[in-house]
DOKOL-323047 format. One line per 4 residues: number of its first residue (from 1); their letters; for each residue x, y, z of N, C-alpha, C. Coordinates in steps of 0.02 Angstrom, whole numbers. Example, Ala and Ser with C-alpha at 12.3 -4.5 7.8 and 13.67 -1.06 7.14 Angstrom:
<pts>
1 = AS = 660/-284/390/615/-225/390/660/-165/390 ~ 642/-112/354/684/-53/357/645/2/394
</pts>
This chain:
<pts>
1 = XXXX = 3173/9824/-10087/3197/9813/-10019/3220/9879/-9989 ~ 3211/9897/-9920/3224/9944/-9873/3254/9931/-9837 ~ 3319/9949/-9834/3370/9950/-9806/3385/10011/-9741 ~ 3393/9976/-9683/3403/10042/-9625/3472/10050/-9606
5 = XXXX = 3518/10095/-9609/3582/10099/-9585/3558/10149/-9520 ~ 3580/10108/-9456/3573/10146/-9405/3607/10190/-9371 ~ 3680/10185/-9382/3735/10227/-9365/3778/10250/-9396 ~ 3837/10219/-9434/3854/10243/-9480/3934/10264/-9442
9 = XXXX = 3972/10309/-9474/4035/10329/-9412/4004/10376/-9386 ~ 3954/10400/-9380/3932/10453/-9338/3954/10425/-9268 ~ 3929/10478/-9221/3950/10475/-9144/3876/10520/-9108 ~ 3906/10495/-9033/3839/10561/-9009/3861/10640/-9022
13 = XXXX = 3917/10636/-9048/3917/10727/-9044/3896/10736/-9103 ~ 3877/10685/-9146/3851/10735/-9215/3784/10731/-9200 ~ 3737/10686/-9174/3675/10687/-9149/3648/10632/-9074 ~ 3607/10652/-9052/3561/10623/-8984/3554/10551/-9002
17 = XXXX = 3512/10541/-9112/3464/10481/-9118/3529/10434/-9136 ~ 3586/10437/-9134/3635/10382/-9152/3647/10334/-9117 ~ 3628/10275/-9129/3625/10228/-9078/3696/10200/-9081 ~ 3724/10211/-9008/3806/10156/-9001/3806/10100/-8973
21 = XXXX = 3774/10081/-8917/3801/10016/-8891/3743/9964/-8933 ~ 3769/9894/-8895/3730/9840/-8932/3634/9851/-8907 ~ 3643/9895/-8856/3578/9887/-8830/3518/9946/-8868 ~ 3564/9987/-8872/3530/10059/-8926/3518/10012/-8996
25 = XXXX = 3570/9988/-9028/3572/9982/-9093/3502/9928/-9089 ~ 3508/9876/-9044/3455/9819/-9055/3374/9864/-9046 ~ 3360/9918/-9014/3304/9944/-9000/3307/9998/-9065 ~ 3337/10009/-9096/3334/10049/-9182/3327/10002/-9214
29 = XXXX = 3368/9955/-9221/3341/9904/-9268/3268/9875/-9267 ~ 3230/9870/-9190/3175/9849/-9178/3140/9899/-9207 ~ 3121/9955/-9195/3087/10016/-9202/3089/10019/-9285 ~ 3140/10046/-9324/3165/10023/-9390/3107/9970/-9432
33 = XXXX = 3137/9910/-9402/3086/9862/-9440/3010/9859/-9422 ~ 2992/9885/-9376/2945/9876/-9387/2896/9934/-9412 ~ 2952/9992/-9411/2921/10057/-9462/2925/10054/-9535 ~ 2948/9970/-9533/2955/9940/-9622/3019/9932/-9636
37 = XXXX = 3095/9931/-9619/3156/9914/-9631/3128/9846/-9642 ~ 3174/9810/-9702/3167/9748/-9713/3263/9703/-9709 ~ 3301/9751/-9679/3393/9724/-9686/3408/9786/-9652 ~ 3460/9773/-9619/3488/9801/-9548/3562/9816/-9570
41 = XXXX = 3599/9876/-9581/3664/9892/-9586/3710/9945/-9534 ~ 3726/9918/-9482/3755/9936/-9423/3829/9941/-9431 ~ 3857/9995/-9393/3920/10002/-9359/3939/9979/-9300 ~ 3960/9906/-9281/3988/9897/-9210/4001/9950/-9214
45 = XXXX = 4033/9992/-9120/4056/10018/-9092/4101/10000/-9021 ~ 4158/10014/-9007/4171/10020/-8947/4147/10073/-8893 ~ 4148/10058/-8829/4111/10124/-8778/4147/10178/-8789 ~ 4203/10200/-8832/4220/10252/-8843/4178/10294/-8893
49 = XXXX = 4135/10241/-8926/4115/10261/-8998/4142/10239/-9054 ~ 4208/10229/-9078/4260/10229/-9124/4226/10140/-9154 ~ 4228/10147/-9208/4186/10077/-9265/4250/10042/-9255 ~ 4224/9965/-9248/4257/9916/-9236/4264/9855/-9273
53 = XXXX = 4293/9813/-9305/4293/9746/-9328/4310/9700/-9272 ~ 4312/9689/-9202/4340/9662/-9152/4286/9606/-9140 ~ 4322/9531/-9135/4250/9498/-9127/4218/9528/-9062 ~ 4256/9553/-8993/4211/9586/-8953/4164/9614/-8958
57 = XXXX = 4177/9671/-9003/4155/9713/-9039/4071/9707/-9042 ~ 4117/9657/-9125/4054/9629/-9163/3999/9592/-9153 ~ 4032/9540/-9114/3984/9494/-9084/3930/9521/-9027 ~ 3919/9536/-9003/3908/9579/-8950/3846/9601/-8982
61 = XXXX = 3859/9651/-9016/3816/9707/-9062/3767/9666/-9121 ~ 3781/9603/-9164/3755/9558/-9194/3698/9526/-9143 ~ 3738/9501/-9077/3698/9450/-9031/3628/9498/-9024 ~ 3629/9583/-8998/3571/9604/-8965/3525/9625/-9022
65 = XXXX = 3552/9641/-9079/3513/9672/-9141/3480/9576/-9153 ~ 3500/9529/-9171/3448/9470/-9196/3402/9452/-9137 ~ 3440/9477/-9098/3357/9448/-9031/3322/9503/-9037 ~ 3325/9562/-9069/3258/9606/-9061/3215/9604/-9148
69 = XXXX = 3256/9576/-9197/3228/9585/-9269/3234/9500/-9294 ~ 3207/9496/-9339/3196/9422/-9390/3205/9460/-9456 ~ 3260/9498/-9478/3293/9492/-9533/3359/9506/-9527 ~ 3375/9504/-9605/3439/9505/-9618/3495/9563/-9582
73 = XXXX = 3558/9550/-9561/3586/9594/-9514/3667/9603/-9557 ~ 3681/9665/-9573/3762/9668/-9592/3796/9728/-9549 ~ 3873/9710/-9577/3903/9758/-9542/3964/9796/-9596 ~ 4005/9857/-9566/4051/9879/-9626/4118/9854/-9617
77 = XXXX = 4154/9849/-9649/4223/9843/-9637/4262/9889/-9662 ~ 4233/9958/-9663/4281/10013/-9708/4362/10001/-9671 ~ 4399/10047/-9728/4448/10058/-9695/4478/10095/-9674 ~ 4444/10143/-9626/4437/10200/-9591/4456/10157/-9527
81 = XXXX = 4436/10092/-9510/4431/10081/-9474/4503/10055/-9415 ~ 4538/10000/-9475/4607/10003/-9477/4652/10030/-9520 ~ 4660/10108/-9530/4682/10108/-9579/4751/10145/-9600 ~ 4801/10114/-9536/4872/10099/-9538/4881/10022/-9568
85 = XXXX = 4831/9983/-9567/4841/9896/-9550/4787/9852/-9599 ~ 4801/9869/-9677/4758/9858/-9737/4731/9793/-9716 ~ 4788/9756/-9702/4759/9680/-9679/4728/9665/-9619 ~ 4728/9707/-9578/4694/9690/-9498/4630/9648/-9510
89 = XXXX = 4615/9707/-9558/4520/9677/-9565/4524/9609/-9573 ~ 4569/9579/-9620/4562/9511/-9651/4562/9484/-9594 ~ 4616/9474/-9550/4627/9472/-9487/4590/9456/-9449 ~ 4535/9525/-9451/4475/9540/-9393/4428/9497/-9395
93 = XXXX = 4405/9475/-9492/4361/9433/-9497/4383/9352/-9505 ~ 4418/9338/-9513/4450/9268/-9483/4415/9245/-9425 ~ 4443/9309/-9369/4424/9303/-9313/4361/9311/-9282 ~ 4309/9333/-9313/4254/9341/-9291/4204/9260/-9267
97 = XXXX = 4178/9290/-9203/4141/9229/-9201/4073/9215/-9192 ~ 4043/9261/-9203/3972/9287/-9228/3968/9318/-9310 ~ 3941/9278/-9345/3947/9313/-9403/3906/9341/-9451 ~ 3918/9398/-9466/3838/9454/-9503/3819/9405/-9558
101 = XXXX = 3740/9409/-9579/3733/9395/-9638/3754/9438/-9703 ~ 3775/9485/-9706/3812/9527/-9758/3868/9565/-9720 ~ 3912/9602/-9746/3959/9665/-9762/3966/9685/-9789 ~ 3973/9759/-9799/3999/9794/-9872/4066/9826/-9881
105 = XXXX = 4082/9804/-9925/4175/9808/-9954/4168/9872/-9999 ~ 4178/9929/-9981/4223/9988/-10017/4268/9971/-10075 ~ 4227/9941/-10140/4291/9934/-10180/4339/9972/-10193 ~ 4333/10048/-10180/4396/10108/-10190/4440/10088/-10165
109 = XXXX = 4431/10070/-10068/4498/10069/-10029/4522/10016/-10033 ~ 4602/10013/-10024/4645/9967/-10020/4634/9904/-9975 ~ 4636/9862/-10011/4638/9779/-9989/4551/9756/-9995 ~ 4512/9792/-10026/4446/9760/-10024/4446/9701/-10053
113 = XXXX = 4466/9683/-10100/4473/9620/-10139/4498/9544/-10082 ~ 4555/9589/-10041/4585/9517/-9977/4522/9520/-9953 ~ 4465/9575/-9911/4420/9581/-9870/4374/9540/-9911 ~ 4353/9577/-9970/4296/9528/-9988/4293/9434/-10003
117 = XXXX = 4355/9426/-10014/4375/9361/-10018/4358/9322/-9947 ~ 4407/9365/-9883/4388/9335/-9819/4312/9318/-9813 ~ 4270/9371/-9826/4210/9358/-9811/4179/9305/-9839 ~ 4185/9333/-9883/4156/9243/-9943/4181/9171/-9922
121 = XXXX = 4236/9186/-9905/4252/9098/-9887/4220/9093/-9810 ~ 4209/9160/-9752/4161/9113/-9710/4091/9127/-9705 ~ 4052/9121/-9796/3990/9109/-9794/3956/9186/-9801 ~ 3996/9253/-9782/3963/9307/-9756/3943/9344/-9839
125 = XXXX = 3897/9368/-9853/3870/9380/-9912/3917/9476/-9900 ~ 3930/9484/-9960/3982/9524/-9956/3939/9595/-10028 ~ 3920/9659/-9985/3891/9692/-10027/3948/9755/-10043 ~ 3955/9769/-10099/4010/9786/-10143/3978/9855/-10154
129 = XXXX = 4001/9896/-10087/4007/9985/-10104/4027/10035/-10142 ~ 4007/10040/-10210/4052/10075/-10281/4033/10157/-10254 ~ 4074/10178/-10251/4039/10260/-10210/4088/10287/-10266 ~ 4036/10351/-10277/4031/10399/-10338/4094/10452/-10324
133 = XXXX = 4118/10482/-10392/4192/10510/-10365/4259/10473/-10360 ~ 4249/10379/-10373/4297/10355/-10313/4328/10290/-10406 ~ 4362/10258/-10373/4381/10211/-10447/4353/10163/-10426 ~ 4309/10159/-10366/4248/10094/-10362/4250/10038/-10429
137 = XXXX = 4202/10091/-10460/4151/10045/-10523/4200/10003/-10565 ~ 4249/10044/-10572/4338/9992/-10631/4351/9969/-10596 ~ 4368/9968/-10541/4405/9912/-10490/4359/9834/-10501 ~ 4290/9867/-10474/4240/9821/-10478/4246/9785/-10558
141 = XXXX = 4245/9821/-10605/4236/9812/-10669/4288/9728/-10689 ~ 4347/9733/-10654/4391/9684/-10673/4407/9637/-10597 ~ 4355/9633/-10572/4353/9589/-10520/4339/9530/-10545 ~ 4378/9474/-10499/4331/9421/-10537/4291/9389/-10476
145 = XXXX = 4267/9442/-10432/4215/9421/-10374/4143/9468/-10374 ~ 4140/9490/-10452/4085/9520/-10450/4025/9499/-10440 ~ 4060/9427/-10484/3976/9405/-10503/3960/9352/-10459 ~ 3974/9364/-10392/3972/9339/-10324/3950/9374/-10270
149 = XXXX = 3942/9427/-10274/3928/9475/-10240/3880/9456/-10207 ~ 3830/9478/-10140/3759/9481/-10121/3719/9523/-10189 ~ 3744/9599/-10161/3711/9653/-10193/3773/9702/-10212 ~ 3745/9751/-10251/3796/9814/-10262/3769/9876/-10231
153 = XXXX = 3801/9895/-10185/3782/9973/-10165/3805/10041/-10189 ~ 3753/10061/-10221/3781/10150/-10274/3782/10169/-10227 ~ 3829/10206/-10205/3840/10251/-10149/3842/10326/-10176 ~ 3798/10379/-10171/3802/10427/-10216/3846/10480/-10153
157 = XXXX = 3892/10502/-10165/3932/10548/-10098/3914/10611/-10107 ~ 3889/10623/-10170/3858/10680/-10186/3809/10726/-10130 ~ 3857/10758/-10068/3808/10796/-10043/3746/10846/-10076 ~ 3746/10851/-10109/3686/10933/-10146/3656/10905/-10151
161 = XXXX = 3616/10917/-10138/3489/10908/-10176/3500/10914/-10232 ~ 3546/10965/-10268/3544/10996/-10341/3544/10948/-10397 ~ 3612/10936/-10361/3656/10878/-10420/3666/10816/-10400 ~ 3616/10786/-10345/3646/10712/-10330/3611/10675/-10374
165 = XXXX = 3547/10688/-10391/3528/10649/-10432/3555/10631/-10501 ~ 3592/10679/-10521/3628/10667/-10592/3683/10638/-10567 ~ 3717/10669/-10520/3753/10593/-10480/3760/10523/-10492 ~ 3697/10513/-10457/3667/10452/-10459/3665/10425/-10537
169 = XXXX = 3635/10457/-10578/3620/10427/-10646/3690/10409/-10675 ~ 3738/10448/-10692/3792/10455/-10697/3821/10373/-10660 ~ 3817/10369/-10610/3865/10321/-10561/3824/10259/-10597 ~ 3767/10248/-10593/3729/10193/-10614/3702/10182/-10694
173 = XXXX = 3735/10235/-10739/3753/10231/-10796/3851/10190/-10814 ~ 3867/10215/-10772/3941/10182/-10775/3932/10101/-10739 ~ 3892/10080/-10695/3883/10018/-10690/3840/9983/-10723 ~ 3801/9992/-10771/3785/9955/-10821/3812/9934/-10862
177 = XXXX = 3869/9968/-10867/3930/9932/-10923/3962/9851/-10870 ~ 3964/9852/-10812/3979/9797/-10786/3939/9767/-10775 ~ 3957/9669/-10831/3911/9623/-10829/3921/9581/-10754 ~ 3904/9604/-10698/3886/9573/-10635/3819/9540/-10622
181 = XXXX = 3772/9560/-10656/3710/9533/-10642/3684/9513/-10568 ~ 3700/9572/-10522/3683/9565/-10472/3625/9629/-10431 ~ 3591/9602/-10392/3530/9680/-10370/3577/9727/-10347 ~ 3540/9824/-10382/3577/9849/-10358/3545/9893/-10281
185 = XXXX = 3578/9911/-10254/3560/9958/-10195/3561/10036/-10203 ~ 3526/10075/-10228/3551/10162/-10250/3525/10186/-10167 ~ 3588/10238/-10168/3572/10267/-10097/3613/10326/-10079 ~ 3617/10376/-10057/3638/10441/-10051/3666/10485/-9984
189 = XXXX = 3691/10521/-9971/3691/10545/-9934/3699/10620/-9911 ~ 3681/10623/-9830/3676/10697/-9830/3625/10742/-9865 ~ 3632/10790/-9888/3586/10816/-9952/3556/10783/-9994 ~ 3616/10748/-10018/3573/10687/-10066/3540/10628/-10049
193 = XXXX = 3525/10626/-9977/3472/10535/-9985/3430/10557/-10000 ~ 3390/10605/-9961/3298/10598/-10027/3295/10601/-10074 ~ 3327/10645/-10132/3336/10651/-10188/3347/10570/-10211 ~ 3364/10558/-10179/3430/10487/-10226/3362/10438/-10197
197 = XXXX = 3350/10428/-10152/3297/10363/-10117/3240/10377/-10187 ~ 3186/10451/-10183/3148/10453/-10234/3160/10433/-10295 ~ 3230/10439/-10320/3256/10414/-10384/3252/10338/-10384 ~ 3287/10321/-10333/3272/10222/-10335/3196/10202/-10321
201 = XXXX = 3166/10245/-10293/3093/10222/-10289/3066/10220/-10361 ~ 3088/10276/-10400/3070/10301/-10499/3094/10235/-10520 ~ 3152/10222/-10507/3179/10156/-10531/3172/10099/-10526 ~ 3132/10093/-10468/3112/10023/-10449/3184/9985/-10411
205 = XXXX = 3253/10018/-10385/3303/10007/-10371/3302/9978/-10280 ~ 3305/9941/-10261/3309/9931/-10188/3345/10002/-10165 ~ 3348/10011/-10102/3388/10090/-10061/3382/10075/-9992 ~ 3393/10127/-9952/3406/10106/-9887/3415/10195/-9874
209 = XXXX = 3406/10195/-9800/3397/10270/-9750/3410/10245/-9693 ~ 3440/10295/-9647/3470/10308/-9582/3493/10344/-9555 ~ 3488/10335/-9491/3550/10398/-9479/3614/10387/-9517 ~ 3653/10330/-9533/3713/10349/-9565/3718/10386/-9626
213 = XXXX = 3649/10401/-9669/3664/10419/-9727/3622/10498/-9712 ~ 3593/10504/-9649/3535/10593/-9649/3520/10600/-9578 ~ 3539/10645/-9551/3482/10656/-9503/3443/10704/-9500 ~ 3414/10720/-9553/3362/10746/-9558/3323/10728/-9607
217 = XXXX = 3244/10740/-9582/3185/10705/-9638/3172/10764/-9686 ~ 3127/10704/-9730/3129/10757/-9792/3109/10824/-9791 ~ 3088/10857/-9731/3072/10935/-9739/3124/10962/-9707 ~ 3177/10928/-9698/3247/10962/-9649/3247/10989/-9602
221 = XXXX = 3165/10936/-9528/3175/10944/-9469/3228/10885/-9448 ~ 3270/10901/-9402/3312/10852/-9378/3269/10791/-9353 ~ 3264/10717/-9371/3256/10666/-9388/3257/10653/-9280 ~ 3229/10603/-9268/3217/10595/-9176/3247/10529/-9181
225 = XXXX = 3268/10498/-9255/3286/10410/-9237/3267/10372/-9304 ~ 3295/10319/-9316/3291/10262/-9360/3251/10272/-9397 ~ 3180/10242/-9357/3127/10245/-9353/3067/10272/-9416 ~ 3096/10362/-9372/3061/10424/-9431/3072/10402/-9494
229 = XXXX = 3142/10400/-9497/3182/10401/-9558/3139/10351/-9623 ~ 3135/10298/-9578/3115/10227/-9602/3053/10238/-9634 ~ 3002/10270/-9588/2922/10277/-9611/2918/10352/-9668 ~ 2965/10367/-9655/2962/10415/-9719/2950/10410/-9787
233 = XXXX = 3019/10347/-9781/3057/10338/-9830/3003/10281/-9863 ~ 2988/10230/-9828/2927/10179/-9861/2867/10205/-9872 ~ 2849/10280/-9859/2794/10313/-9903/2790/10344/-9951 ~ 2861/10380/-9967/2899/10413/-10025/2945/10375/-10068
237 = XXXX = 2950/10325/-10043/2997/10286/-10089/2977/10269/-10163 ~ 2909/10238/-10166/2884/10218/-10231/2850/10294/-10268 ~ 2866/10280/-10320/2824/10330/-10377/2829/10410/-10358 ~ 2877/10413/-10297/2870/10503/-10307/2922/10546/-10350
241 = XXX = 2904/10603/-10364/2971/10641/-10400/3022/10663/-10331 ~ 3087/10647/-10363/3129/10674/-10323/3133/10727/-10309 ~ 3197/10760/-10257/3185/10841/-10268/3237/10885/-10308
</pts>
């Protein structure tokens, strides 16, 4: 599976192809899937830019992305987002009244366990972000909502080409010790998504590309949108060597 993250916390000042409102994001997501994205991972935004859990927000941004695609649609709930107010999120998603088919819970940061719980009880398939560097994978390790999960996302933070891939092995060597038995997601960023995507392609691992995780394609021309990213990535994904 190919996974498109279209925004990410980026903004327009880090690039042109970042789509913010509900109307950008639904025309990346369109473009996206049909350059082969098969699951949609978006950042509401407010018109300021700034990522939102607000059912305004959310709903809004859910409503225009499913009228332009026929798959699966999630959103994040980091806690960057509220993150004077551990519980807001719980809060936020109570309140939501459009609701993603997934989210992904940061097991590092504080209160993911209340978050992922919220989600689960209304139905929302809840994908469990273990990012490399972080006490993710132990946290995860003694959950007892692992083996509930949607999916697990290796998040490799490992900026370098050099070393993300041992990164990666490393991060997804420490989650094999946890019996979750759930699909995993390997995926990278910055420097490291091609490296890391080619590795899950070696692996046969589901992954995902976007602007939130590169904007630039694999020869490190700056990337024009979703899109590029997408058709890159579903021609290099299977059977190539990383870099």
């Amino acid at each position: 599976m190919l996974q498109v993250c279209l925004n990410g916390p980026r903004t327009a000042a880090d690039s042109g192809a970042v789509p913010m409102s509900p109307a950008a994001l639904a025309e990346a997501a369109r473009q996206a899937v049909a350059a082969g994205a098969e699951d949609v991972h978006l950042h509401p935004k407010t018109p300021c830019g700034h990522d939102s859990l607000s059912p305004r927000v959310v709903g809004p941004a859910l409503e225009a992305v499913r009228a332009a695609v026929d798959v699966p649609v999630g959103v994040t709930t980091g806690a960057w987002i509220e993150p004077d107010l551990p519980h807001r999120r719980v809060q936020r998603i109570r309140s939501w009244t459009l609701l993603p088919d997934h989210a992904s819970v940061n097991w590092h940061e504080e209160g993911a366990e209340a978050v992922a719980t919220a989600l689960l009880e209304r139905g929302v398939g809840v994908e469990a972000g273990l990012w490399s560097g972080t006490e993710g994978v132990r946290r995860f390790a003694r959950s007892p909502l692992a083996p509930r999960v949607l999916r697990v996302l290796a998040e490799v933070t490992d900026p370098d080409a050099g070393s993300a891939r041992d990164t990666a092995r490393r991060l997804l060597a420490a989650l094999a010790e946890v019996p979750h038995g759930r699909p995993v997601l390997l995926h990278g960023a910055d420097g490291g998504a091609w490296p890391v995507l080619h590795l899950a392609g070696e692996l046969g691992l589901d992954t995902r590309i976007g602007i939130e995780d590169t904007l630039l394609m694999p020869d490190g021309t700056p990337a024009d949108g979703n899109a590029a990213l997408v058709r890159a990535a579903a021609t290099s994904a299977c059977g190539l060597p990383g870099g």
